[in-house]
Biopython code that builds the backbone (N, CA, C, O; Angstrom):
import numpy as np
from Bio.PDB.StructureBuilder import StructureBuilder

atoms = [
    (1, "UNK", "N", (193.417, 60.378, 82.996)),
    (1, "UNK", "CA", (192.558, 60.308, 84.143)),
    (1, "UNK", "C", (192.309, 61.690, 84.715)),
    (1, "UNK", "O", (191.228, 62.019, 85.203)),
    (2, "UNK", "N", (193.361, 62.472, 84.628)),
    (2, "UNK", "CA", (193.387, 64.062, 85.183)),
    (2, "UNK", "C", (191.885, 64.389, 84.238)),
    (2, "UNK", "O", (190.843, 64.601, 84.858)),
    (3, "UNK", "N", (191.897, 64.400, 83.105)),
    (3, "UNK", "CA", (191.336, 64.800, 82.150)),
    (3, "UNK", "C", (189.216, 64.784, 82.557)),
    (3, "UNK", "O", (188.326, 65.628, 82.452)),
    (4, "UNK", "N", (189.282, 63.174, 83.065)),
    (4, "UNK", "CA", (187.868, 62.944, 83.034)),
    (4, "UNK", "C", (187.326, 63.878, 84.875)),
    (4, "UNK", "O", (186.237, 64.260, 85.302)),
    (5, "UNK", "N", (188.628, 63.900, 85.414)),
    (5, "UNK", "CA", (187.838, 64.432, 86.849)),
    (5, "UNK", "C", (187.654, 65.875, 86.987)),
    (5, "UNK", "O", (187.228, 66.543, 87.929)),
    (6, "UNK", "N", (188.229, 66.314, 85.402)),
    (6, "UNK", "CA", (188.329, 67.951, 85.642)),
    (6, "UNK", "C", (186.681, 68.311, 84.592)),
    (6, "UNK", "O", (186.034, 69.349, 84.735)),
    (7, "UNK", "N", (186.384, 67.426, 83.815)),
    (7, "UNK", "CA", (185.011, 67.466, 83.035)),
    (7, "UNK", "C", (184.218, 67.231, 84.179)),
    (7, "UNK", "O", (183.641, 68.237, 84.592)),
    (8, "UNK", "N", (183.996, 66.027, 84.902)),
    (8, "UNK", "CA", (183.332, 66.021, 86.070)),
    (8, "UNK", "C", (182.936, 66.991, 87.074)),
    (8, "UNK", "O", (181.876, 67.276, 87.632)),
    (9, "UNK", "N", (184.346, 67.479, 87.132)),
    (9, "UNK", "CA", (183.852, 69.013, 88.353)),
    (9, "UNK", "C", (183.369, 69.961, 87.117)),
    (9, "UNK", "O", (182.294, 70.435, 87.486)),
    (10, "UNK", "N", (183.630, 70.367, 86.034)),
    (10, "UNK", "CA", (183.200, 71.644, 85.411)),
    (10, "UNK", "C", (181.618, 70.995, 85.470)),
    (10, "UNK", "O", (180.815, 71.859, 85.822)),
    (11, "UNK", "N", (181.147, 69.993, 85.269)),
    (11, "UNK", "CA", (179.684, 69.184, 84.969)),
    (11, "UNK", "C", (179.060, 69.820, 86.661)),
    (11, "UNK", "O", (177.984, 70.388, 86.848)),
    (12, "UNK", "N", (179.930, 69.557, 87.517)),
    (12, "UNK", "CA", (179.030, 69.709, 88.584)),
    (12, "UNK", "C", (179.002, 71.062, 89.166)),
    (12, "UNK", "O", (178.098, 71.409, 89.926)),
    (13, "UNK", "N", (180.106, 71.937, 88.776)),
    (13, "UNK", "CA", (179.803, 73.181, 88.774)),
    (13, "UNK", "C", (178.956, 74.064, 88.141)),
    (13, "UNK", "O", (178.663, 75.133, 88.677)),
    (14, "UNK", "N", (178.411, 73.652, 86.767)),
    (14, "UNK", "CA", (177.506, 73.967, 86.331)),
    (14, "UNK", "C", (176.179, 73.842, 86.843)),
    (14, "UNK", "O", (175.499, 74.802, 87.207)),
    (15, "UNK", "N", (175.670, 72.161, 86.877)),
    (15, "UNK", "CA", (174.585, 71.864, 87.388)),
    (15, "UNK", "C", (174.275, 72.729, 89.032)),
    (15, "UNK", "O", (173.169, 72.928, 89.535)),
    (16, "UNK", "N", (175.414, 73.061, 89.509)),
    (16, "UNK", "CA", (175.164, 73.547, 90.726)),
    (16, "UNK", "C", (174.503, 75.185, 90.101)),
    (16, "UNK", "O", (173.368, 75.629, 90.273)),
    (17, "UNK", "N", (175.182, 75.559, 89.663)),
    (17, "UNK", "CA", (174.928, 77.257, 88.985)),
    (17, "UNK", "C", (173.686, 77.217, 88.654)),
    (17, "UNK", "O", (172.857, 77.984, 89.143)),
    (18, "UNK", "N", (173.379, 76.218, 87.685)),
    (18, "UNK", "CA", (171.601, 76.130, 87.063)),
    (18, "UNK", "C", (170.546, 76.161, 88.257)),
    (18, "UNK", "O", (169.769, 77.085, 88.497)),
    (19, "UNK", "N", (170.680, 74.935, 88.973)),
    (19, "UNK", "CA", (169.664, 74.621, 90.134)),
    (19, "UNK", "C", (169.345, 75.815, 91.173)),
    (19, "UNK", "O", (168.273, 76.186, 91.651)),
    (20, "UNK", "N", (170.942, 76.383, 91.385)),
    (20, "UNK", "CA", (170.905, 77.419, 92.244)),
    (20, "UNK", "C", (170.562, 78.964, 91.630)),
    (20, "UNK", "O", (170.655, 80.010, 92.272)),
    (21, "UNK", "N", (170.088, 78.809, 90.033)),
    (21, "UNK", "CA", (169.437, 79.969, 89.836)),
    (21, "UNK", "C", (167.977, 79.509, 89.730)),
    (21, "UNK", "O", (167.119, 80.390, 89.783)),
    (22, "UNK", "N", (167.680, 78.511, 89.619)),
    (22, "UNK", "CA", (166.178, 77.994, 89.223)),
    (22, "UNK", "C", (165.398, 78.008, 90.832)),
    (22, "UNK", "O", (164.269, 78.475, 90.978)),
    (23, "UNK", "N", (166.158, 77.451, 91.914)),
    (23, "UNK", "CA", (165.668, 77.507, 93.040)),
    (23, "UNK", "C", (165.408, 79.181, 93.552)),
    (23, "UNK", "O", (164.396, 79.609, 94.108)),
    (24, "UNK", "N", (167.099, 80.238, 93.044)),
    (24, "UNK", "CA", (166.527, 81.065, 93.600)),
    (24, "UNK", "C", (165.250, 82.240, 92.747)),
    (24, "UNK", "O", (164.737, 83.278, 93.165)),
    (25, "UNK", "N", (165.097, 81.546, 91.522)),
    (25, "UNK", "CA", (164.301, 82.357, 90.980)),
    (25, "UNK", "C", (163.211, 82.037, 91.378)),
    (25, "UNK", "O", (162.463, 83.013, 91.436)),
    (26, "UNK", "N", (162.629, 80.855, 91.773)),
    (26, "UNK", "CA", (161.507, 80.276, 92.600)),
    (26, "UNK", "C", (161.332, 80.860, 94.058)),
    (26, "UNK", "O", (160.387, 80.488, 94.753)),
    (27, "UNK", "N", (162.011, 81.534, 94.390)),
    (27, "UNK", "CA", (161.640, 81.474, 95.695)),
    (27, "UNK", "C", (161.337, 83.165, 95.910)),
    (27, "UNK", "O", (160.687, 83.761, 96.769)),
    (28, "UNK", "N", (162.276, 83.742, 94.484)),
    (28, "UNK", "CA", (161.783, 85.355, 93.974)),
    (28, "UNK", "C", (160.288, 85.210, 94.093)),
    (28, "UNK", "O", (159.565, 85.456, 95.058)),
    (29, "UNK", "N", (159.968, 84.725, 92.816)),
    (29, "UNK", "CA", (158.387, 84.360, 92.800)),
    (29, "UNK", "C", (157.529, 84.691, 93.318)),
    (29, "UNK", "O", (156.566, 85.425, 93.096)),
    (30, "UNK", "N", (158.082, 83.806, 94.474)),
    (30, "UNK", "CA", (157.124, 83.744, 95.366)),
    (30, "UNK", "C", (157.066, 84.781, 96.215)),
    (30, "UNK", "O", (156.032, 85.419, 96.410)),
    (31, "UNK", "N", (158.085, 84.997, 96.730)),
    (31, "UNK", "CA", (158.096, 86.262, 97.683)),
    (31, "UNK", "C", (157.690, 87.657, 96.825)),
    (31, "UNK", "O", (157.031, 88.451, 97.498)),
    (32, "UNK", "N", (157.943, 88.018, 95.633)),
    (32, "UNK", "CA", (156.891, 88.993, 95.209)),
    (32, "UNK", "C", (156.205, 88.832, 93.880)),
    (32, "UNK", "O", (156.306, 89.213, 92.714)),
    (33, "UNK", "N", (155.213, 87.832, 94.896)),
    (33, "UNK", "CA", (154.038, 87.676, 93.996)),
    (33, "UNK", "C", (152.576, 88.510, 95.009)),
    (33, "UNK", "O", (152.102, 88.248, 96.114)),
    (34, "UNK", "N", (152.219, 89.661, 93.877)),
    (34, "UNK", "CA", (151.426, 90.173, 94.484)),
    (34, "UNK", "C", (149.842, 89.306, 94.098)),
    (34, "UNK", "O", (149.303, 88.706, 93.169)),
    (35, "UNK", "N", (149.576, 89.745, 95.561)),
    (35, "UNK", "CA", (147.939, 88.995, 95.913)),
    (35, "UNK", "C", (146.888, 90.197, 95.133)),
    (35, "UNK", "O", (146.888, 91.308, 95.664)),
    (36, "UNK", "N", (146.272, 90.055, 94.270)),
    (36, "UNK", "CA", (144.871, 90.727, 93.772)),
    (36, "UNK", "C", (143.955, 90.933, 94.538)),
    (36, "UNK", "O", (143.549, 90.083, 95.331)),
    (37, "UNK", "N", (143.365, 92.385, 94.398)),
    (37, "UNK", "CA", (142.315, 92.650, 95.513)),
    (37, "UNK", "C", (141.047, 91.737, 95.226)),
    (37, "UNK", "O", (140.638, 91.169, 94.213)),
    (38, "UNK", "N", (140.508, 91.848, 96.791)),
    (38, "UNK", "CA", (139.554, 91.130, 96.198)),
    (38, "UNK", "C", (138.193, 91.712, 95.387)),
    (38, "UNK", "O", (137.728, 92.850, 95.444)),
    (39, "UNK", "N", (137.826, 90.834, 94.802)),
    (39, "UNK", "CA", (136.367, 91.673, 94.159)),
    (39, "UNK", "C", (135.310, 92.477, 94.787)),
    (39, "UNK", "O", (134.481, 91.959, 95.536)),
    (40, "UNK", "N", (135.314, 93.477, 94.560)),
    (40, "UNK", "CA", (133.763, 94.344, 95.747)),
    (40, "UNK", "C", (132.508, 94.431, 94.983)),
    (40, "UNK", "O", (132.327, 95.138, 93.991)),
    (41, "UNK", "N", (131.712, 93.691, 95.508)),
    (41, "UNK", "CA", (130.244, 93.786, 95.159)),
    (41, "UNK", "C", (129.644, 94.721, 94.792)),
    (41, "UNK", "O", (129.092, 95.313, 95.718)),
    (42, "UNK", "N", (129.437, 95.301, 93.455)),
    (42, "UNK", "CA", (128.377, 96.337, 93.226)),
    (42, "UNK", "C", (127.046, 96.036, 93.076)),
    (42, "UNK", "O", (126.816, 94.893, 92.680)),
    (43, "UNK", "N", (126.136, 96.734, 93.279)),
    (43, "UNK", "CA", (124.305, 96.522, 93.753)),
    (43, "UNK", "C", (124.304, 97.085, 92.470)),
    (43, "UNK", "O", (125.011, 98.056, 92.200)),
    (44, "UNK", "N", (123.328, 96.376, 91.405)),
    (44, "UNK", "CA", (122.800, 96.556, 90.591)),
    (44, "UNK", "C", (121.204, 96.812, 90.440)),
    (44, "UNK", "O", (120.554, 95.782, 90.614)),
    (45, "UNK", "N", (120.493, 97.887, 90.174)),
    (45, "UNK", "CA", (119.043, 97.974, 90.581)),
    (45, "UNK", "C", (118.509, 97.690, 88.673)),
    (45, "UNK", "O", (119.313, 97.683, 87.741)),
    (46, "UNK", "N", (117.275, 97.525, 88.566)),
    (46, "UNK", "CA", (117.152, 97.569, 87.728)),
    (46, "UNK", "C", (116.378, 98.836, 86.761)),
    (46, "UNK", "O", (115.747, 98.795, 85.704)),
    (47, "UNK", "N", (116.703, 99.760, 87.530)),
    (47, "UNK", "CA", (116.387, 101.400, 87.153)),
    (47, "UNK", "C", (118.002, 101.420, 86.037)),
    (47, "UNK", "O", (117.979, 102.073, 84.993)),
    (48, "UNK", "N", (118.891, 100.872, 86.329)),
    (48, "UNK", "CA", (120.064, 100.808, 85.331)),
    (48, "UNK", "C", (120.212, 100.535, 84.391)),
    (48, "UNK", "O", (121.126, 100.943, 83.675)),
    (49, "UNK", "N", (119.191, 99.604, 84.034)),
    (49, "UNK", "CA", (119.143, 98.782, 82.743)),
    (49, "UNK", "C", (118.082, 99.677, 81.992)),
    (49, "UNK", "O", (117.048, 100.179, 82.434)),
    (50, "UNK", "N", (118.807, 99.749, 80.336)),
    (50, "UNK", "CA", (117.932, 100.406, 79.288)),
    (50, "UNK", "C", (117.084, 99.233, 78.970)),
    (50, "UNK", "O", (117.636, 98.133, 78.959)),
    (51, "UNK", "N", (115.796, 99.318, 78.706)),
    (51, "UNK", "CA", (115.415, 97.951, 77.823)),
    (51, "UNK", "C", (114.822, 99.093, 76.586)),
    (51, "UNK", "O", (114.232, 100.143, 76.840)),
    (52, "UNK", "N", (115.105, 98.647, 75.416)),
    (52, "UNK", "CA", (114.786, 98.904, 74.344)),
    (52, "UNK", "C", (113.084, 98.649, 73.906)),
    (52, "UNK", "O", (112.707, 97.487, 74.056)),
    (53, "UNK", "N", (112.293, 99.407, 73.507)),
    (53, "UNK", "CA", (111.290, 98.725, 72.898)),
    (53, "UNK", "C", (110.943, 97.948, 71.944)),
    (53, "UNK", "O", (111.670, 97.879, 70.953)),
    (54, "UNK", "N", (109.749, 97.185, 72.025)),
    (54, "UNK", "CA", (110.022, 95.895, 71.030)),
    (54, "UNK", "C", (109.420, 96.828, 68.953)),
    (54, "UNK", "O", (108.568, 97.683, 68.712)),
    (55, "UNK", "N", (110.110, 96.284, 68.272)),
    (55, "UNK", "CA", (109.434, 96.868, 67.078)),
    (55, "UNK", "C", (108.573, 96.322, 66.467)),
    (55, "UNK", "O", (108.830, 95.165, 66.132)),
    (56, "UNK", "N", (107.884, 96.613, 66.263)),
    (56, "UNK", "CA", (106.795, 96.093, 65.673)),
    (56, "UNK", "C", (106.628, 95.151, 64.245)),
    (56, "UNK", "O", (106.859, 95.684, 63.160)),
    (57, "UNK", "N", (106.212, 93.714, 64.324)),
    (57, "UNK", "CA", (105.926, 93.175, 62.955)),
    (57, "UNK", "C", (105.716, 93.240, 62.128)),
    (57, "UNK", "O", (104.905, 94.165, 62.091)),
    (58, "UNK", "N", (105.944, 92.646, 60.576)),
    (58, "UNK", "CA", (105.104, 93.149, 59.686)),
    (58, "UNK", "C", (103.985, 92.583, 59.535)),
    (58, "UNK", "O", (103.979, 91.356, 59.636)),
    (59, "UNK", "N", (102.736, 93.272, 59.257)),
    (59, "UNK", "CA", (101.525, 92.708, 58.939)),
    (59, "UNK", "C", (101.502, 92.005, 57.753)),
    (59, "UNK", "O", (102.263, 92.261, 56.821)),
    (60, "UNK", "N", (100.682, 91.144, 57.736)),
    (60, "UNK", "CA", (100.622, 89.939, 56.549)),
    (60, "UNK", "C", (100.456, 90.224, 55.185)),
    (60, "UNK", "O", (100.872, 89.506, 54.274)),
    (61, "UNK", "N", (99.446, 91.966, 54.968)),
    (61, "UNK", "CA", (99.520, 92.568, 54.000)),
    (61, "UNK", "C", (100.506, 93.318, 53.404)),
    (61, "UNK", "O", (100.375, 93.830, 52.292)),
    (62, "UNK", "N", (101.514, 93.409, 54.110)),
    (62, "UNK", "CA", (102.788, 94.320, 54.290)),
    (62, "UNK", "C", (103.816, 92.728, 53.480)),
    (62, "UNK", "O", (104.772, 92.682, 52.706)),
    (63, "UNK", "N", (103.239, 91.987, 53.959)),
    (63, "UNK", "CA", (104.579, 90.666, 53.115)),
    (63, "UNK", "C", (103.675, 90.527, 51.826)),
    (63, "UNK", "O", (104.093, 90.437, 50.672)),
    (64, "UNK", "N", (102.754, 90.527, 52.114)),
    (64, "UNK", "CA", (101.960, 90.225, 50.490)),
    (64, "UNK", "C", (102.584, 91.259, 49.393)),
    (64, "UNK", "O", (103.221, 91.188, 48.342)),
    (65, "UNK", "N", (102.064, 92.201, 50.195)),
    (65, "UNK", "CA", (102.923, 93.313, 49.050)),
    (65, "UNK", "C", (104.389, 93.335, 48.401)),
    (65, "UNK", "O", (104.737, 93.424, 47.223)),
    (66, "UNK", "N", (105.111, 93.224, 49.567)),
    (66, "UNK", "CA", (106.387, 92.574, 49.377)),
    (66, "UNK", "C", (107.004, 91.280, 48.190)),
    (66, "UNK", "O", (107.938, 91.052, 47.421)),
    (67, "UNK", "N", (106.051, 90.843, 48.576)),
    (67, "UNK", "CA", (106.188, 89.547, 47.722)),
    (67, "UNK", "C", (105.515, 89.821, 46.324)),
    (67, "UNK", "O", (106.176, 89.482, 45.342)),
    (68, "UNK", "N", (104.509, 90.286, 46.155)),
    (68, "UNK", "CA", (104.156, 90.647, 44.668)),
    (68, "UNK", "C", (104.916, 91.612, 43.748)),
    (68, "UNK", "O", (104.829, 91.668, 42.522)),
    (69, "UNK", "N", (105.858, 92.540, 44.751)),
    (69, "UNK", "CA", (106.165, 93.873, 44.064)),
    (69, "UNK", "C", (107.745, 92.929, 43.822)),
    (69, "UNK", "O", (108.751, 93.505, 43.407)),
    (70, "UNK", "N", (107.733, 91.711, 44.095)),
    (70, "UNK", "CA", (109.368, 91.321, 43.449)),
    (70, "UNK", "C", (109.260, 91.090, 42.224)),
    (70, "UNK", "O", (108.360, 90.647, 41.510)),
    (71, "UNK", "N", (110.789, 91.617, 41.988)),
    (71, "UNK", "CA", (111.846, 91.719, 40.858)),
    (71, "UNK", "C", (112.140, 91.007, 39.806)),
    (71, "UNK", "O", (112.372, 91.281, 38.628)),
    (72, "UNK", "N", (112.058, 89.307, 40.894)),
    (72, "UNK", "CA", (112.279, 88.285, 39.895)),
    (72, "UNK", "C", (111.159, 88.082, 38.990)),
    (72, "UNK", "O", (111.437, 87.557, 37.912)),
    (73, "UNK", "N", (110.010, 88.378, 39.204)),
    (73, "UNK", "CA", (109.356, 88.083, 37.421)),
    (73, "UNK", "C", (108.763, 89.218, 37.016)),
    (73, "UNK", "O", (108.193, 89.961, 37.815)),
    (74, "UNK", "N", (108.855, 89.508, 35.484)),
    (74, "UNK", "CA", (108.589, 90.539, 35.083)),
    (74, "UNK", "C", (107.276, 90.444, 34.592)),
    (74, "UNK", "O", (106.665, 89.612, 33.921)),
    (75, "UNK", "N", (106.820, 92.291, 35.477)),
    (75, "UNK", "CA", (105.893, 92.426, 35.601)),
    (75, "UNK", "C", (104.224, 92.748, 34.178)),
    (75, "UNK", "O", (103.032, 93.017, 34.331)),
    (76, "UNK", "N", (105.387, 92.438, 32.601)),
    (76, "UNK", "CA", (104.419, 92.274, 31.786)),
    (76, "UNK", "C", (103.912, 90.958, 31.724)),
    (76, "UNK", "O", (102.904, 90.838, 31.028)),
    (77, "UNK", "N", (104.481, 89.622, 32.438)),
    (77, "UNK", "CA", (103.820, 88.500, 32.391)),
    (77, "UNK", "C", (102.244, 88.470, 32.761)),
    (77, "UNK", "O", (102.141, 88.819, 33.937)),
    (78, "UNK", "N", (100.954, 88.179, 32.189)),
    (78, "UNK", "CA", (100.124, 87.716, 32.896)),
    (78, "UNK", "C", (99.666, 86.760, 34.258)),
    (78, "UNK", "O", (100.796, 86.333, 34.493)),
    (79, "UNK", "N", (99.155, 86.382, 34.890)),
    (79, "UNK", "CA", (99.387, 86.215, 36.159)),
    (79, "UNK", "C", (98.912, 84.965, 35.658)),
    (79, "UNK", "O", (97.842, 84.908, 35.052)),
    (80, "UNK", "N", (99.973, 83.461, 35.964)),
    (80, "UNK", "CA", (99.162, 82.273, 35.713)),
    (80, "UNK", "C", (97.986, 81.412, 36.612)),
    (80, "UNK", "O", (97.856, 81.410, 37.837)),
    (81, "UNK", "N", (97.170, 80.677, 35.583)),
    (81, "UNK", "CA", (95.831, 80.985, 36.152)),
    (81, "UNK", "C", (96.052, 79.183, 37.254)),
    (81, "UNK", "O", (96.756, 78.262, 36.840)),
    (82, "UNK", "N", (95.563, 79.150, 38.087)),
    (82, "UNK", "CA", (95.479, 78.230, 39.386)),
    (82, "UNK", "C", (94.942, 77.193, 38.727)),
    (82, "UNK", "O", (93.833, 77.318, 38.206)),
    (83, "UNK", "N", (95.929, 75.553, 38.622)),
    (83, "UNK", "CA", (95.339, 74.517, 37.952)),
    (83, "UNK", "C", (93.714, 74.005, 39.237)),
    (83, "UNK", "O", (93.508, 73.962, 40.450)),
    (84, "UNK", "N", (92.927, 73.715, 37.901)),
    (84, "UNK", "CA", (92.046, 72.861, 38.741)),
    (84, "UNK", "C", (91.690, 71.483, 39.337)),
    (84, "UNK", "O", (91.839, 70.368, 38.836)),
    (85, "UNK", "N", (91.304, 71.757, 40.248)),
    (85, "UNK", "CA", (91.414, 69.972, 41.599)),
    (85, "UNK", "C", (90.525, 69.015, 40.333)),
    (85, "UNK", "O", (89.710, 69.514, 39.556)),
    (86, "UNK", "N", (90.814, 67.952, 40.361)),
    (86, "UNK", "CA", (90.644, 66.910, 39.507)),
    (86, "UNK", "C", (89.563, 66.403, 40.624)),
    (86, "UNK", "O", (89.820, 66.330, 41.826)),
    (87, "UNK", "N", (88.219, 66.041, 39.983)),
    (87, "UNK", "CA", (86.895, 65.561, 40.427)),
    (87, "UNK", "C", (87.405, 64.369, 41.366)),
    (87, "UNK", "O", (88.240, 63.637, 40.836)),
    (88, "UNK", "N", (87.105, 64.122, 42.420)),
    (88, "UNK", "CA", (86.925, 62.540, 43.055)),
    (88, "UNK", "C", (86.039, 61.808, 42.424)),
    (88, "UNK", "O", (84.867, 62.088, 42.173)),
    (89, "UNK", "N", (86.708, 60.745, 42.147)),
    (89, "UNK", "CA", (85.821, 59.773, 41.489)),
    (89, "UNK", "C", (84.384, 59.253, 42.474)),
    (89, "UNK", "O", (84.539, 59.122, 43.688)),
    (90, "UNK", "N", (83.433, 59.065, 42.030)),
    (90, "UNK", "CA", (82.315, 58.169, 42.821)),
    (90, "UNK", "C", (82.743, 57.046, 42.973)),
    (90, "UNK", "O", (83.508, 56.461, 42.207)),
    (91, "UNK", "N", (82.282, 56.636, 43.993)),
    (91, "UNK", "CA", (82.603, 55.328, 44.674)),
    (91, "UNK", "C", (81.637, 54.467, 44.132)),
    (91, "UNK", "O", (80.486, 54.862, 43.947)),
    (92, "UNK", "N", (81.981, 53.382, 43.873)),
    (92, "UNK", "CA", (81.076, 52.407, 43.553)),
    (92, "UNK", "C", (79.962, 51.849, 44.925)),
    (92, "UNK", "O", (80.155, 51.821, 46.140)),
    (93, "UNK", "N", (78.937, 51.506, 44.204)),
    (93, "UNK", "CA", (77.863, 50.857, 45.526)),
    (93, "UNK", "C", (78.153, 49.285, 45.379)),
    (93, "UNK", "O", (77.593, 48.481, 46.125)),
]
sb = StructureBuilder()
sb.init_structure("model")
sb.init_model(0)
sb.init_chain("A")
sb.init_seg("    ")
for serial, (resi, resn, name, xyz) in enumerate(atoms, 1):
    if name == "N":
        sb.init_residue(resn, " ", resi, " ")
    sb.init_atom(name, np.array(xyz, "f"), 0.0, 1.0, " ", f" {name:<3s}", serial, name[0])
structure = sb.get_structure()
């Protein structure tokens, strides 16, 4: 019986040690917890801002070219010739 009341107090001497560092580390915390300044408004004009100029497109003859001067077919092929539109039939009267 000696045995279980002396585990008991070491149990509650502990739990006391824990709580009483957890409380006082909480209350550290708090007391130096520094407050952040607050934010100060800077005026932004728009004389500050770079704007870049816009560049210019390519013209449609500029992709044509592009597109003919490619790689993928070689350029001793003859150029194949455009199938022709198949007649509409006449309509019957």
């Amino acid at each position: 019986m000696k045995q279980a009341k002396e585990h008991s107090r070491t149990g509650l001497l502990v739990s006391l040690l824990l709580h009483a560092g957890l409380a006082g580390g909480g209350i550290w915390l708090v007391l130096h917890n520094e407050k952040p300044e607050p934010l100060q408004e800077v005026p932004i004009s728009l004389a500050m801002l770079q704007i870049e100029p816009a560049t210019p497109m390519e013209t449609p003859s500029e992709l044509e070219s592009i597109v003919q001067s490619s790689p993928s077919e070689p350029e001793s092929a003859p150029p194949k010739p455009e199938p022709k539109p198949e007649p509409k039939p006449e309509p019957k009267p």
